[in-house]
C-alpha positions, 0 to 999 in steps of 0.5 A: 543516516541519523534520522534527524541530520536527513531531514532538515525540517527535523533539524530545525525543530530540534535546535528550535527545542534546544534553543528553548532548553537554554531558556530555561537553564537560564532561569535555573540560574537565575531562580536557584538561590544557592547558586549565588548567581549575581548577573542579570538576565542577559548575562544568564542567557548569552551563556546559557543558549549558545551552550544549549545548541552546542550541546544539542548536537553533541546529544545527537550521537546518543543515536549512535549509542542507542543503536549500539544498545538497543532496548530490550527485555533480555539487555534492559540493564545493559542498555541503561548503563551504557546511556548512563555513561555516555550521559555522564562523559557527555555532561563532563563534555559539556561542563568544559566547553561551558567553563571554556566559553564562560572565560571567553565571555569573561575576558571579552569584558563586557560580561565581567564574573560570569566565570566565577558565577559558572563555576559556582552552577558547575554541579547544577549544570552537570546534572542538567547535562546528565538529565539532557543527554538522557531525555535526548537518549529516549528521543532516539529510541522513540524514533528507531521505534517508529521507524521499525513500525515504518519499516514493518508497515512497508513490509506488510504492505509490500507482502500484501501486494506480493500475496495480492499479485500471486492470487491474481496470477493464479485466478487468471491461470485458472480461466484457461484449463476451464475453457479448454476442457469446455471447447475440447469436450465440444470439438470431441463431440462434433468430429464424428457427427460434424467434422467441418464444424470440428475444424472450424471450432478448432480454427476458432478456437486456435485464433482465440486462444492466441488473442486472449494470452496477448490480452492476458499478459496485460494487467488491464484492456479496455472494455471494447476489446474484452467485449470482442473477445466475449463476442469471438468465444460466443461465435466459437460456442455457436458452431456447437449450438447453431441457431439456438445460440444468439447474442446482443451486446448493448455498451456506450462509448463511455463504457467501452473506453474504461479499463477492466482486468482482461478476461473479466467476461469470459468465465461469465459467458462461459456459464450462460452457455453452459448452464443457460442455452446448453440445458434450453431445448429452443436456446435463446438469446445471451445479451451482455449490458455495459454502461458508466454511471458516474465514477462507475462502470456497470456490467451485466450478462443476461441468459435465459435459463430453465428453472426446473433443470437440475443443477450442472456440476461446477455451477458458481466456479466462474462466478466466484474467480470473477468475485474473488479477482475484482475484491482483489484488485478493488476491495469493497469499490468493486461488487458481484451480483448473482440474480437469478429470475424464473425465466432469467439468470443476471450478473451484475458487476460494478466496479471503478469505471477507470478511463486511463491505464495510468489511473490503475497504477498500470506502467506496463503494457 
């Protein structure tokens, strides 16, 4: 649809213009001394501003023409040539209707000479008609141009969220295949040693793979039900470990009720068992922190660690799919500390403490 016929606030303005335009052809008429025009003011502009509307709207097929000669390096002169015909038929157009309501003003008595004054202005008012249509042919090509840039912009963007989504995917992919090589490599190492304990790690393991795909198809899940899910993995993880694996969670009711990615905790428990408890002869204790600070929700997971224990191939992998999930899903508003101590490993995660699914852009389940 023409881009000024579909919006009626654009219209107005353009008239508004047009009703501006017939002002001052008016004076043109006026002040141009050779034209021998002999009438007043009024006369000048009862002719002039009428003519002005109607040719407005004659000068909004120039957005077809300009479609059909679009602006470009390799067609420039064509594209000229074919506005600079429209623009002269048009003016041609224009004179007509000009000489044809000049008669009627004329006949009607009250404006008695002002067809013979019109014809007398016949070649400046064909001119104008020419410069006209053409400054209204560049007000077309300024709004197709802004509207491709529009239409790149929603492209872009639309490919950004596009790109977005597929990194998502493919980080919240990634947590399960770690997991299992985790867990499986536990349950291989308990069958000979430890067979009821292989059978309730793979009870427990069944039951939190089936609770972590429901959750995981959700775009988001409240804190409370993430921070369960970290609990059951750390009952699975204790089967291995026994007594030297034990947890604390500490989270206000305001925390628990925020809405974070789901799976969010679990690379991160993940690595306090494997690279905390897992290299501590007398194990220790993991605690997992939550709280709302105003517009934010801060998190953080503690674990004992040794300091002179070498350094676990696949250390920092979990830490950056968190990072990386969280810049993805809130750019600069979310943050992802490492702060190792002598005696203690931290994660920090601060992210939009977000209340409603509905304030996520969540429509989903």
């Amino acid at each position: 649809m023409h881009p000024i016929l579909a919006d009626w606030r654009r219209l107005v303005a353009y008239l508004a213009a047009w009703v501006l335009v017939g002002g001052v052809v008016s004076a043109q008429l006026i002040l141009v001394a050779p034209l021998g025009w002999v009438l007043g003011w009024l006369d000048a502009l009862v002719f002039a501003v009428p003519l002005c509307l109607a040719y407005g709207f004659v000068c909004l097929g120039s957005f077809w023409v300009c479609r059909a000669a679009p602006l470009a390096l390799s067609r420039l002169g064509r594209a000229l040539g074919t506005q600079l015909v429209a623009a002269i038929l048009s003016s041609l157009l224009w004179l007509a209707a000009g000489r044809a309501w000049a008669l009627a003003l004329d006949r009607s008595g009250t404006f008695a000479g002002l067809a013979a004054n019109q014809m007398r202005a016949a070649p400046l008012l064909l001119g104008l008609g020419v410069v006209l249509y053409l400054l209204s042919a560049v007000l077309h090509y300024l709004l197709e141009a802004f509207a491709a840039s529009r239409n790149a912009e929603r492209r872009a963007l639309e490919f950004e969220i596009a790109s977005r989504e597929a990194e998502l995917r493919a980080l919240r992919a990634q947590i399960h295949p770690h997991f299992l090589f985790n867990s499986l490599n536990s349950i291989n190492a308990l069958i000979a040693a430890r067979p009821e304990e292989a059978r309730r790690l793979c009870v427990g393991l069944a039951d939190f793979l089936r609770r972590s795909l429901t959750v995981g198809s959700r775009e988001t899940i409240p804190l409370s039900e993430e921070l369960n899910l970290a609990e059951q993995l750390l009952s699975i993880e204790k089967v291995r470990f026994g007594d030297r694996l034990s947890h604390v969670v500490v989270a206000d009711d305001a925390a628990r009720a925020c809405f974070v990615p789901p799976l969010l905790l679990q690379p991160l428990v993940e690595n306090a068992v494997t690279h905390g408890i897992a290299q501590m002869l007398e194990g220790g204790e993991i605690r997992i922190e939550a709280e709302r600070r105003g517009p934010e929700l801060r998190i953080a997971i503690v674990n004992p660690r040794d300091a002179d224990a070498p350094g676990r191939r696949g250390t920092g992998i979990g830490l950056q799919n968190v990072r990386r999930r969280l810049l993805a899903l809130h750019g600069p508003a979310a943050d992802v500390k490492a702060l190792p101590g002598p005696s203690t490993f931290r994660v920090e995660l601060r992210l939009p403490a977000e209340r409603t699914r509905a304030a996520l852009g969540v429509t989903g389940a």
